[in-house]
ZAVEXVO-920667 format. One record per residue: residue in one letter; chain; residue number from 0; x, y, z of N, C-alpha, C, O, CB in turn. Coordinates in steps of 0.1 Angstrom, whole numbers, plus 5000, padded with zeros to 4 digits. Glycine has a CB too. Example, Ala and Ser with C-alpha at 12.3 -4.5 7.8 and 13.67 -1.06 7.14 Angstrom:
BEGIN
PT   r   c     k    n_u    n_v    n_w   ca_u   ca_v   ca_w    c_u    c_v    c_w    o_u    o_v    o_w   cb_u   cb_v   cb_w
PT   a   A     0   5132   4943   5078   5123   4955   5078   5132   4967   5078   5142   4967   5085   5113   4955   5090
PT   s   A     1   5128   4978   5071   5137   4989   5071   5129   5000   5079   5134   5011   5080   5141   4994   5057
***
This chain:
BEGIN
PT   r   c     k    n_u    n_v    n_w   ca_u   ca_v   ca_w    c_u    c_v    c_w    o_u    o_v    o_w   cb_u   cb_v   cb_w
PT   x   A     0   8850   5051   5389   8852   5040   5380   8857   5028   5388   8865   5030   5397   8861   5043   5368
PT   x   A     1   8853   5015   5385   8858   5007   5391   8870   5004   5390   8877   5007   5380   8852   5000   5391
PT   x   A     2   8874   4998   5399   8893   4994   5391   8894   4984   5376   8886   4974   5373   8905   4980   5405
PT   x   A     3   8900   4988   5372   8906   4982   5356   8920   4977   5354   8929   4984   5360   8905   4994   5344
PT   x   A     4   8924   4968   5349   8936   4965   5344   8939   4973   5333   8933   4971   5322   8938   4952   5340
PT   x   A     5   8948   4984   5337   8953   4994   5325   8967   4990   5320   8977   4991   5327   8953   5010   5329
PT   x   A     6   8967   4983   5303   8981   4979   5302   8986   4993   5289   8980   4997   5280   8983   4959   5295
PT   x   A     7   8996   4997   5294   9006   5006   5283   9013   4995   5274   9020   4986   5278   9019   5016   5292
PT   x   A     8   9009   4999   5260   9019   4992   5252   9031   5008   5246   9029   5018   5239   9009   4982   5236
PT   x   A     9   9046   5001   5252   9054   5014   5252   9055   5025   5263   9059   5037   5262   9049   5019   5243
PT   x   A    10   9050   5016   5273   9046   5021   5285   9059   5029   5294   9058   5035   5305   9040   5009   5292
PT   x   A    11   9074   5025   5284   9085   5030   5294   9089   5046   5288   9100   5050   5291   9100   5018   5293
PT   x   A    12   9081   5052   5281   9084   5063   5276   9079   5073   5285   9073   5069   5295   9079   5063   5262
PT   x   A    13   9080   5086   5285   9078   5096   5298   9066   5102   5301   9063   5106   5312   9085   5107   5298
PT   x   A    14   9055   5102   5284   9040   5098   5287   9038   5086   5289   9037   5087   5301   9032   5100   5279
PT   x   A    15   9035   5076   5287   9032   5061   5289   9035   5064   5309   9026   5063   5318   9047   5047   5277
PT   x   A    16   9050   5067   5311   9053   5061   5322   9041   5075   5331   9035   5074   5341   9073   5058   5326
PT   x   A    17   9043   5086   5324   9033   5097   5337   9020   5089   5341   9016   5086   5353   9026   5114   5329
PT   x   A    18   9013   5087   5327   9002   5085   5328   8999   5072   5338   8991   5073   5346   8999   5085   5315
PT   x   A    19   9006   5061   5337   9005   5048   5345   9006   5051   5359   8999   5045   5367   9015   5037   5342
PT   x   A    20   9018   5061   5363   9018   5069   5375   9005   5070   5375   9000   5059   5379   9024   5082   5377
PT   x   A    21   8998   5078   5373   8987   5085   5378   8979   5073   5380   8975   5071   5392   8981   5097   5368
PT   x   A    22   8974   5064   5370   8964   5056   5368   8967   5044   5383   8958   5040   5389   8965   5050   5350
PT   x   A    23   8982   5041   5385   8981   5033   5396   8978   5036   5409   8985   5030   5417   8989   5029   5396
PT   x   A    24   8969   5044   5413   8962   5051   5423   8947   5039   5421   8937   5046   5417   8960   5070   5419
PT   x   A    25   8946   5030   5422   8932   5028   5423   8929   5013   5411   8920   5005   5413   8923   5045   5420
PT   x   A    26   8939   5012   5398   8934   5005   5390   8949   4997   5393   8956   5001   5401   8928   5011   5376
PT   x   A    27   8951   4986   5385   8961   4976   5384   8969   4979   5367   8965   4978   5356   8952   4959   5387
PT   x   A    28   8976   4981   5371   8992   4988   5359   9000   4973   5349   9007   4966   5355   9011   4997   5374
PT   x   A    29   8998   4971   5336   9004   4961   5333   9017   4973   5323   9014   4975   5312   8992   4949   5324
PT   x   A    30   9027   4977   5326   9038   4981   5314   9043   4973   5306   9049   4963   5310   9048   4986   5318
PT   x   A    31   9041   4976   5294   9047   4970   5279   9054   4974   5277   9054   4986   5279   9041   4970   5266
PT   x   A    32   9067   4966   5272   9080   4970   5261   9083   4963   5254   9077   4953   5255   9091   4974   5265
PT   x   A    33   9094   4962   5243   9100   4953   5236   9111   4941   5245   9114   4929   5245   9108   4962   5226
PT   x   A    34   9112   4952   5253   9124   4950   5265   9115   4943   5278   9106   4950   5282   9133   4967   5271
PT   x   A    35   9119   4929   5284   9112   4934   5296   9116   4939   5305   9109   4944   5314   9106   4928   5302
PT   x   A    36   9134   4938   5306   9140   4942   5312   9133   4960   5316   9128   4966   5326   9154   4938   5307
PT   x   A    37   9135   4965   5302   9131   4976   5305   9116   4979   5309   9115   4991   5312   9135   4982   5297
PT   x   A    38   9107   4974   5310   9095   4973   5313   9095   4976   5329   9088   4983   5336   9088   4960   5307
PT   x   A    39   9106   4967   5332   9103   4964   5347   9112   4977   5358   9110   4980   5370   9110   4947   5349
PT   x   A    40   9121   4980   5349   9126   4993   5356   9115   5004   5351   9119   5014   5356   9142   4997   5352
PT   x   A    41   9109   5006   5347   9097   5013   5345   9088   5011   5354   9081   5020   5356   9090   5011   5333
PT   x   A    42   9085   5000   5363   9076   4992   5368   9080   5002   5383   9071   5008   5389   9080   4973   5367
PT   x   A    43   9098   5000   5386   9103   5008   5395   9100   5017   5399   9099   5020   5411   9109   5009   5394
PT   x   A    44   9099   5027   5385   9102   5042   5388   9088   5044   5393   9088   5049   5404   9108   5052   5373
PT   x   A    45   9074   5040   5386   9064   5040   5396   9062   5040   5410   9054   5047   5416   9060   5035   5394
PT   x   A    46   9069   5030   5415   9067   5024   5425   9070   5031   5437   9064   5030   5447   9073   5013   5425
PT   x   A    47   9086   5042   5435   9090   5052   5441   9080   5063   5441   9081   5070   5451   9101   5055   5436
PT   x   A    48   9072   5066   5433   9064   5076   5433   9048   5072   5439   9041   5079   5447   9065   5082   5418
PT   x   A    49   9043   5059   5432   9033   5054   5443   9039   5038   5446   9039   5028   5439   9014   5055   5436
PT   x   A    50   9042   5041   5459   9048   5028   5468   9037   5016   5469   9042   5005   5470   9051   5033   5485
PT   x   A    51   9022   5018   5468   9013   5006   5472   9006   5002   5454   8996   4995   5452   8997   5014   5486
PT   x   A    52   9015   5006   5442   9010   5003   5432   9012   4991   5428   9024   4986   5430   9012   5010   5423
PT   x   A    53   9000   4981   5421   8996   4966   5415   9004   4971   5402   8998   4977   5394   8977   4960   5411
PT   x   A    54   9017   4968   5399   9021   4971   5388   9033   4959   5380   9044   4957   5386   9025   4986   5390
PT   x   A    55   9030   4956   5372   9040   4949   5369   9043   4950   5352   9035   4955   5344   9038   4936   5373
PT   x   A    56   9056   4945   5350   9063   4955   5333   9066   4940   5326   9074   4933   5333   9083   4970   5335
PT   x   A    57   9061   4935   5314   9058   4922   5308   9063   4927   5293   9065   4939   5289   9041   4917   5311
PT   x   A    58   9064   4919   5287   9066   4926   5270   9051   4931   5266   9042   4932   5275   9072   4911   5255
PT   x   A    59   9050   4934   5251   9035   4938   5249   9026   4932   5250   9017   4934   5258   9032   4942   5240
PT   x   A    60   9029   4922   5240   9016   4910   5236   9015   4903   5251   9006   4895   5250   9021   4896   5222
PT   x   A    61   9021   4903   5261   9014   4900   5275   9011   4912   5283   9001   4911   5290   9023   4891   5283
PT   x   A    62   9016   4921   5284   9005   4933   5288   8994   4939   5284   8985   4945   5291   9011   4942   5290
PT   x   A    63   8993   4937   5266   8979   4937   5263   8966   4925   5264   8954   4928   5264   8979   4940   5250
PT   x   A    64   8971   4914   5264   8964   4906   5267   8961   4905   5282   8955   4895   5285   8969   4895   5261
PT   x   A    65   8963   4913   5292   8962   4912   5305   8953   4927   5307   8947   4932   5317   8978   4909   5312
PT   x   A    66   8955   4931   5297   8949   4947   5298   8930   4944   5296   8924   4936   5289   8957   4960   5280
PT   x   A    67   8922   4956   5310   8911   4953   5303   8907   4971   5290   8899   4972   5280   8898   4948   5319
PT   x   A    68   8919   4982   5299   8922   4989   5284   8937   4991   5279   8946   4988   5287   8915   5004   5284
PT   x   A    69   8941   4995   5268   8949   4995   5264   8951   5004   5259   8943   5008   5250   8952   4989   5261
PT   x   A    70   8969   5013   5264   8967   5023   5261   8984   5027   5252   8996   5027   5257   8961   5031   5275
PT   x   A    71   8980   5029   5242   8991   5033   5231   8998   5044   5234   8992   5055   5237   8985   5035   5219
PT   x   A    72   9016   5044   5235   9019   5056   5240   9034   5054   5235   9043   5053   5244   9015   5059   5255
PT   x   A    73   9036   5053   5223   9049   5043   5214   9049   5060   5207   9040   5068   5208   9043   5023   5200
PT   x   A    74   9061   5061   5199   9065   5069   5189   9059   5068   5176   9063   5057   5171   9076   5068   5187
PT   x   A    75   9052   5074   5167   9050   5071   5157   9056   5061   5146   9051   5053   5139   9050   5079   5155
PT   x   A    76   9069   5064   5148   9076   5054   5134   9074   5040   5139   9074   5033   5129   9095   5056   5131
PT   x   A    77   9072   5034   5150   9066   5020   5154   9052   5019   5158   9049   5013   5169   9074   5013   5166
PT   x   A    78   9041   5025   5149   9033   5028   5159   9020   5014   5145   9012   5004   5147   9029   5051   5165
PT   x   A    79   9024   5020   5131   9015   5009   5127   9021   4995   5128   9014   4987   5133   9010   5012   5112
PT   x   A    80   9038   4990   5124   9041   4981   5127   9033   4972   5142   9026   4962   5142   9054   4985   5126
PT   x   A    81   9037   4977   5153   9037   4975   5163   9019   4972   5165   9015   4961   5170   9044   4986   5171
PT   x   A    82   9012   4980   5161   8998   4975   5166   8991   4961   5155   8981   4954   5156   8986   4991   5166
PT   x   A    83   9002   4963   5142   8995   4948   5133   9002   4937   5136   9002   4927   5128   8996   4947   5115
PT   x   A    84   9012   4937   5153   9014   4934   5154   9006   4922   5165   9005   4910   5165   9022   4940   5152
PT   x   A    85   9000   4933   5174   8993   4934   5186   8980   4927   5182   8976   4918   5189   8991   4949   5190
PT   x   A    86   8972   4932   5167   8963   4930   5166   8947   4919   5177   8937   4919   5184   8968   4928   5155
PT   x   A    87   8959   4908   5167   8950   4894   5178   8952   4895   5191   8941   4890   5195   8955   4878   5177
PT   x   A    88   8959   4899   5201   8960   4898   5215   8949   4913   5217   8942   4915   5227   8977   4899   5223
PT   x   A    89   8949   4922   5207   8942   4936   5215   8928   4928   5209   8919   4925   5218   8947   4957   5207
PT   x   A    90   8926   4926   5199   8910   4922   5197   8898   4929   5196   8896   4934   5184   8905   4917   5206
PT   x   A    91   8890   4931   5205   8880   4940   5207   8880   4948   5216   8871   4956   5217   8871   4934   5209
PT   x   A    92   8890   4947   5224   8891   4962   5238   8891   4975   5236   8889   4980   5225   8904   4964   5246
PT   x   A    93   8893   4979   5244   8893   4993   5245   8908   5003   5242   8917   5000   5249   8888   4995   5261
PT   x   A    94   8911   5012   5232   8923   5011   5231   8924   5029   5229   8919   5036   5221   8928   5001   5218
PT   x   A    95   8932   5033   5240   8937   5048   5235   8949   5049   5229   8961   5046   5232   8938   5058   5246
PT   x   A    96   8944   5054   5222   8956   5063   5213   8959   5076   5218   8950   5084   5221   8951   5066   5198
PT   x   A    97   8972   5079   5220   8982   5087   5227   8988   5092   5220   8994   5102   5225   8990   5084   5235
PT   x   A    98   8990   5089   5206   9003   5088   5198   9001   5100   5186   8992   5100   5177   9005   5071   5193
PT   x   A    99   9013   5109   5188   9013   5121   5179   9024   5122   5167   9036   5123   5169   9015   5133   5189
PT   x   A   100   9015   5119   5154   9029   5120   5144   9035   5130   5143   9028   5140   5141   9027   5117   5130
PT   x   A   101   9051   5132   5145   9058   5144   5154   9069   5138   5147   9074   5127   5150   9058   5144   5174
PT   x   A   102   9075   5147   5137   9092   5148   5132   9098   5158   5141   9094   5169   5145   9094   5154   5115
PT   x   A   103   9108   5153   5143   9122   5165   5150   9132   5165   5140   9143   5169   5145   9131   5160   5165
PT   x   A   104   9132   5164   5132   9145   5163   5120   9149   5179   5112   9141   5184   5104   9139   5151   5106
PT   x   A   105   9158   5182   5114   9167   5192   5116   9166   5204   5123   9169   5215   5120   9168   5195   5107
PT   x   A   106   9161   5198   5137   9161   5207   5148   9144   5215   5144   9143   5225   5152   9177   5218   5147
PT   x   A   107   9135   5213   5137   9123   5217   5139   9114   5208   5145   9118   5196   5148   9119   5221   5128
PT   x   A   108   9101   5211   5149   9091   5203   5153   9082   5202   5145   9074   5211   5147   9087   5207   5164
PT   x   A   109   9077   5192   5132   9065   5195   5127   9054   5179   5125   9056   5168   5129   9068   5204   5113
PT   x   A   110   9046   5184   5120   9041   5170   5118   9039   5164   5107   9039   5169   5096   9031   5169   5121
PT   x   A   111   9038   5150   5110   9037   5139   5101   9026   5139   5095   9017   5143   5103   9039   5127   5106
PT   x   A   112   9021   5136   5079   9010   5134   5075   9006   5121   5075   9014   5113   5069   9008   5139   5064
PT   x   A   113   8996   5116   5081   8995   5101   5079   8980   5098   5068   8970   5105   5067   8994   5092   5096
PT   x   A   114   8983   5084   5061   8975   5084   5050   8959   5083   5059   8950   5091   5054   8979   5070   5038
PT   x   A   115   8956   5077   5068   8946   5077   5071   8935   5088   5080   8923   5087   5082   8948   5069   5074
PT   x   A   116   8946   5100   5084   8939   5109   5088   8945   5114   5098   8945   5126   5100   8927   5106   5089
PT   x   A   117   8952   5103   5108   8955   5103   5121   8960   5093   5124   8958   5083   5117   8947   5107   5128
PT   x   A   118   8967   5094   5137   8973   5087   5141   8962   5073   5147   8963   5060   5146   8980   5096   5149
PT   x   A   119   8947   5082   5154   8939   5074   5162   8935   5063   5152   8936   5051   5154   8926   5083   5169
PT   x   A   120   8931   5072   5139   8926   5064   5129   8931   5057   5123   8922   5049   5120   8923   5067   5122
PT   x   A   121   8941   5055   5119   8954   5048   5118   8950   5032   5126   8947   5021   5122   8969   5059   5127
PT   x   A   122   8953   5037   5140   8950   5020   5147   8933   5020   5149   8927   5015   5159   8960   5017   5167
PT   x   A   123   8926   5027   5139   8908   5022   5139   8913   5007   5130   8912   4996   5134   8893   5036   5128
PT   x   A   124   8917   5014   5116   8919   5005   5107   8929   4993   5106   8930   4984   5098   8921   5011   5098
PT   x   A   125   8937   4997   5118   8943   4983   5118   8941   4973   5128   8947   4963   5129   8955   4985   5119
PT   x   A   126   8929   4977   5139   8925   4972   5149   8909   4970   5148   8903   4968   5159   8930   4981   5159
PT   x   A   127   8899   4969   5135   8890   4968   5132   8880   4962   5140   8868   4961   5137   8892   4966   5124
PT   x   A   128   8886   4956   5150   8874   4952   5162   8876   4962   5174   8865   4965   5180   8876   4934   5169
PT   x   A   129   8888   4967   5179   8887   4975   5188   8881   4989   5186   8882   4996   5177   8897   4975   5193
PT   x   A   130   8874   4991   5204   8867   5009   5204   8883   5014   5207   8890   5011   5217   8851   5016   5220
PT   x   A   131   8883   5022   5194   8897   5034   5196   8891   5047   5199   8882   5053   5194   8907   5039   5180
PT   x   A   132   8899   5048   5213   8895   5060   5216   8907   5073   5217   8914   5073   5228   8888   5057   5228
PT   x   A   133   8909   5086   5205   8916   5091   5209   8919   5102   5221   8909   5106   5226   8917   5094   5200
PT   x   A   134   8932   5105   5227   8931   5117   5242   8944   5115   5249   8951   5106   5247   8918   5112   5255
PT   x   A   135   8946   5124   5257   8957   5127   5267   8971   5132   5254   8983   5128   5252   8961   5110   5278
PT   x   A   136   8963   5143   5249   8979   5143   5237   8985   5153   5246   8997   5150   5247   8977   5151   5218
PT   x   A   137   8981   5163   5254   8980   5177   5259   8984   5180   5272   8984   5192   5277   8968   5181   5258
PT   x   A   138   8988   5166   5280   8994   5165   5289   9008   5169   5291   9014   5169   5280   8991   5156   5292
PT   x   A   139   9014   5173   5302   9028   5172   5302   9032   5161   5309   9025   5158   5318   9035   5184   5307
PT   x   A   140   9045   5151   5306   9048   5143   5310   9054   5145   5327   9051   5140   5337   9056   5138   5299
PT   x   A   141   9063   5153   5324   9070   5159   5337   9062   5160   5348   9065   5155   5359   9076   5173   5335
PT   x   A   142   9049   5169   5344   9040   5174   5356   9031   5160   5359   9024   5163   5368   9029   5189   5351
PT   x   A   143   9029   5149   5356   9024   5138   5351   9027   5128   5366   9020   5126   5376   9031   5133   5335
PT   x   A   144   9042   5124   5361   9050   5120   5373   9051   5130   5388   9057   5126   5398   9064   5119   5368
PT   x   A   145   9046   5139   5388   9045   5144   5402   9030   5141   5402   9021   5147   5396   9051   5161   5406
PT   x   A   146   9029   5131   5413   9017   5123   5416   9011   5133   5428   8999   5137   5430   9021   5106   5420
PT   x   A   147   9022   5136   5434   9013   5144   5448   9007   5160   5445   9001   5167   5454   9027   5148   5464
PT   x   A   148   9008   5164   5430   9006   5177   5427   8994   5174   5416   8993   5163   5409   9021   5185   5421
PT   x   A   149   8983   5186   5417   8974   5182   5406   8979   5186   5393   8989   5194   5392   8961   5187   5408
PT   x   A   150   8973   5181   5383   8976   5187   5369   8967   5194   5360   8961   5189   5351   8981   5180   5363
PT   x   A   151   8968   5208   5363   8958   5219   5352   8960   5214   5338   8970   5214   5331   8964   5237   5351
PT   x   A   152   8946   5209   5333   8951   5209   5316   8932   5204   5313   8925   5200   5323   8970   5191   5309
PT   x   A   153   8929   5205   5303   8921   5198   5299   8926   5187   5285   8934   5190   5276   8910   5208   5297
PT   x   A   154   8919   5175   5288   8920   5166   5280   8907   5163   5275   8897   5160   5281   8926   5155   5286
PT   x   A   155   8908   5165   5259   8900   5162   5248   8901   5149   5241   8912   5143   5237   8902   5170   5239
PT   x   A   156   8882   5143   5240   8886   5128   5237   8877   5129   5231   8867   5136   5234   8887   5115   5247
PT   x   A   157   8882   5119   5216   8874   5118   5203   8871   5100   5200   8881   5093   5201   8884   5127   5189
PT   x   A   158   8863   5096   5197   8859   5080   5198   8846   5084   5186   8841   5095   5183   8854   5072   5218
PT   x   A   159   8845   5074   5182   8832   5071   5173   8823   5062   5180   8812   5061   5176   8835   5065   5158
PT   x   A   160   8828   5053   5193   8824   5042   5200   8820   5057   5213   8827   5066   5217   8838   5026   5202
PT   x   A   161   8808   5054   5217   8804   5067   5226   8804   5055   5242   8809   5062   5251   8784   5077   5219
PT   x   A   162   8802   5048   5245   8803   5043   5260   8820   5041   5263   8827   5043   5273   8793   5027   5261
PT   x   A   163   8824   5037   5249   8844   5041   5249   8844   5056   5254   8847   5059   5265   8854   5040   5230
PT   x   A   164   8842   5065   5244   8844   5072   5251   8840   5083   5266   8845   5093   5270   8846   5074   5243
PT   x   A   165   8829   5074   5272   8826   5083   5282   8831   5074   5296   8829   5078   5308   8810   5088   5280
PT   x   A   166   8839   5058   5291   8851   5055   5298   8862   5064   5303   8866   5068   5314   8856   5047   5291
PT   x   A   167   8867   5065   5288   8882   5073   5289   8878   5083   5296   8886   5087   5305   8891   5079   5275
PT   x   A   168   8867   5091   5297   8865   5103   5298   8865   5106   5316   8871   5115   5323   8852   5105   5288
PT   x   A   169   8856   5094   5320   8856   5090   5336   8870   5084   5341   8870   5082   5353   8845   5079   5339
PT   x   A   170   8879   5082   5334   8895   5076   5338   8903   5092   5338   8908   5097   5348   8904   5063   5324
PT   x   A   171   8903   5096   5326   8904   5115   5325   8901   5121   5338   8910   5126   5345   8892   5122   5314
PT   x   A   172   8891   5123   5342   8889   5129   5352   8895   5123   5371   8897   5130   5381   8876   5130   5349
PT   x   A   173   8895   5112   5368   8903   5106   5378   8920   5113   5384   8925   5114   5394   8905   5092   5372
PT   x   A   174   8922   5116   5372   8936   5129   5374   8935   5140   5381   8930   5150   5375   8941   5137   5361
PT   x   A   175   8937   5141   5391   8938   5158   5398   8937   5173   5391   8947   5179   5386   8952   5159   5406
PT   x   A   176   8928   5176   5390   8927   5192   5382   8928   5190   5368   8934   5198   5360   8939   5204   5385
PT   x   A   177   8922   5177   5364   8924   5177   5348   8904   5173   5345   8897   5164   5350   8939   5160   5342
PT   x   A   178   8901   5182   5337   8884   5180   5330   8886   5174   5322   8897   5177   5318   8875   5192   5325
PT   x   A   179   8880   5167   5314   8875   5162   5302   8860   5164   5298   8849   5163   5302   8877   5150   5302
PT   x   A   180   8870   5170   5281   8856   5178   5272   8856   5159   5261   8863   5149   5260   8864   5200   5258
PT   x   A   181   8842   5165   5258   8838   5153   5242   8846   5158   5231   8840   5168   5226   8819   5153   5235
PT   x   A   182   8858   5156   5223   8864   5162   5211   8855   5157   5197   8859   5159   5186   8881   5157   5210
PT   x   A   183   8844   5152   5201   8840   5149   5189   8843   5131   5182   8848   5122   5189   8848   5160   5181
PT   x   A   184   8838   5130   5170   8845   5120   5166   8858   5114   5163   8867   5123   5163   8842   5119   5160
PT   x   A   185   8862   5102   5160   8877   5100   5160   8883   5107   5146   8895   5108   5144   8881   5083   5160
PT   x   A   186   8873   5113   5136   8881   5120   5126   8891   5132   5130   8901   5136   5125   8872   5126   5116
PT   x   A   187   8880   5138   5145   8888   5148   5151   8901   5147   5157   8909   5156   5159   8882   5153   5159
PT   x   A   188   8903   5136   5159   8918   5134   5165   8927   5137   5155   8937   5131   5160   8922   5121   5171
PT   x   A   189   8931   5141   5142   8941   5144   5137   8941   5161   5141   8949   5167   5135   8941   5139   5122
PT   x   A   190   8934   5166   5148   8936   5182   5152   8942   5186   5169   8948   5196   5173   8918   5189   5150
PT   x   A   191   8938   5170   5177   8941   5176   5186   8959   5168   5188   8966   5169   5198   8929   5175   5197
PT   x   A   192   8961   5158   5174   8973   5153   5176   8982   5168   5167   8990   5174   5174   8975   5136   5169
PT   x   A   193   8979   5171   5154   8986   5187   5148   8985   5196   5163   8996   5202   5165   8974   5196   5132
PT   x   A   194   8976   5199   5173   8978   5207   5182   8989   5205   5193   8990   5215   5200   8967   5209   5186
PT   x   A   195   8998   5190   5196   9008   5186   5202   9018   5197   5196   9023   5206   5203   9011   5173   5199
PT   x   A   196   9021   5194   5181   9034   5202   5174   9033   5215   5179   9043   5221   5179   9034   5203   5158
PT   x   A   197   9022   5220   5182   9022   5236   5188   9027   5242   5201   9032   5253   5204   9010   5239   5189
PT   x   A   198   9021   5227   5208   9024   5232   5219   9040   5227   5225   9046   5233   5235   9013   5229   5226
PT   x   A   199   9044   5217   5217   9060   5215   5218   9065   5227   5210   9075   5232   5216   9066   5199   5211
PT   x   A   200   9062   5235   5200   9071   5245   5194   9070   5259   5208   9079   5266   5211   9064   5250   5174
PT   x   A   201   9055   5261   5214   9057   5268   5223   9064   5265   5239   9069   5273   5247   9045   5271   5223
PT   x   A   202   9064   5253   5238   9073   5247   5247   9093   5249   5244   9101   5248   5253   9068   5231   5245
PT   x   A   203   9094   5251   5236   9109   5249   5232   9112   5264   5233   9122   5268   5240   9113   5241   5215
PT   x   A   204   9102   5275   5227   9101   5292   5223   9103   5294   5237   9110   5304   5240   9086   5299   5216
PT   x   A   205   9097   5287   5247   9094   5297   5260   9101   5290   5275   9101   5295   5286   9075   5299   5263
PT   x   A   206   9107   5276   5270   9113   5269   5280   9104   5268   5291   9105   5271   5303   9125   5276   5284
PT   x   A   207   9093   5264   5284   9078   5259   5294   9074   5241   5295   9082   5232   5293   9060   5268   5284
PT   x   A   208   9063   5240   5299   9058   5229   5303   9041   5232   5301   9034   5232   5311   9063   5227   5317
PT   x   A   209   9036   5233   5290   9023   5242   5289   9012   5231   5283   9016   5223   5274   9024   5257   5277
PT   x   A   210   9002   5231   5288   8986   5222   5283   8981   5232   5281   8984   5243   5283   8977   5212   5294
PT   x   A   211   8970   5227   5274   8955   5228   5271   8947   5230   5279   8944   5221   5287   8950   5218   5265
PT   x   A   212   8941   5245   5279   8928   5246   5287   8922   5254   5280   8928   5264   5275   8929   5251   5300
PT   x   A   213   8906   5253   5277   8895   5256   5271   8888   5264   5279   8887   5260   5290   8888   5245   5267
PT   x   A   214   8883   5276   5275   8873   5287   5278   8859   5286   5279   8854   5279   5270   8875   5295   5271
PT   x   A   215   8853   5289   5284   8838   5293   5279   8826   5280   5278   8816   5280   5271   8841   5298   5263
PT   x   A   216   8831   5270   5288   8823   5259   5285   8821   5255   5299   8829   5250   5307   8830   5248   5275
PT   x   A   217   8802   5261   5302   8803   5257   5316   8801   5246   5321   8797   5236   5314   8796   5263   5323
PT   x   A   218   8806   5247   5337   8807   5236   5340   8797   5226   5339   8800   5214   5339   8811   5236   5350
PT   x   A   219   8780   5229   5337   8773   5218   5341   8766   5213   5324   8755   5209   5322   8760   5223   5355
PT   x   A   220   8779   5216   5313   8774   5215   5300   8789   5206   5296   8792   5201   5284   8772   5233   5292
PT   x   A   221   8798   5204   5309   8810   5191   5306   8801   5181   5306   8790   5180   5312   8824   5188   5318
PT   x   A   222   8809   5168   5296   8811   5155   5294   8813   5147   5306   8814   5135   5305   8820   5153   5286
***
């Protein structure tokens, strides 16, 4: 893929910041926060891990407007505020959704129901000109930031916009030891965001760090 301006809105969080790791190998990094202060020590922690990265940490509404995709990676409880916020600067781009409705409240892990289906779907309807493309729920953050190591996992991407998704899908694979499958349409992303809660409850059970990997799908029948 050619290089792209990839902006994170919420980009200082530990997916936002893995993922920008990885992505600043080759494309140009805009990090979003409320903070820019904090944007920009985010900007840092990259920089230690890849030293020759185009990266710089701006509030949102200027790292999405500088983004040529944009990639959502905020907590749920700010996640519709924040993008009707975004709306006019995001526009018509390209926009992944990252974002898993995920309660921790009284020490369990479960999920949020959202009225629209999902999380992805959620910012379809509030972003009605942008291709939403859902993916990367299934990653681990930790293994993310070790840039010099590859990362086993498959990442599943669901879009209704099909040249969106066979973007994300070619940026996906740009990750070291990570495939990307077609998940289907964006309705499907409320399954592979409920499949986060699983793998954080098997995460907490086993004091792991565990992704997603799919069986039985040969190689010359991938996306």
């Amino acid at each position: 893929m050619s290089a792209k301006v990839i902006a994170f809105v919420g980009g200082t969080g530990p997916e936002g910041l893995g993922l920008a790791a990885r992505f600043a190998v080759g494309h140009e990094i805009v990090i979003g926060s409320r903070s820019p202060e904090r944007a920009r020590q985010a900007v840092e922690k990259i920089k230690t891990r890849v030293p020759e990265a185009r990266a710089a940490g701006v509030v949102n509404e200027e790292a999405v407007r500088r983004g040529d995709i944009v990639f959502v990676t905020i907590p749920f409880a700010g996640h519709r505020d924040t993008l009707k916020a975004l709306a006019p600067a995001i526009g018509a781009k390209l926009v992944v959704d990252v974002v898993s409705p995920i309660s921790f409240g009284g020490g369990k892990i479960t999920a949020i129901a959202v009225p629209e289906g999902s999380a992805a779907e959620q910012a379809q309807a509030l972003l009605p000109q942008a291709q939403v493309v859902a993916g990367f729920h299934h990653l681990d953050a930790s293994r993310l930031m070790r840039v010099e190591q590859p990362v086993e996992g498959d990442v599943l991407v669901c879009a209704d916009h099909q040249t969106a998704k066979e973007t994300v899908m070619a940026l996906a694979k740009e990750i070291e030891g990570v495939r990307a499958l077609d998940g289907g349409p964006l309705a499907n992303s409320r399954y592979l965001e409920e499949f986060t809660v699983l793998l954080l409850n098997l995460n907490k059970t086993y004091k792991a760090h565990s992704s997603l990997k799919i069986s039985g799908i040969p190689a010359a029948r991938e996306g």
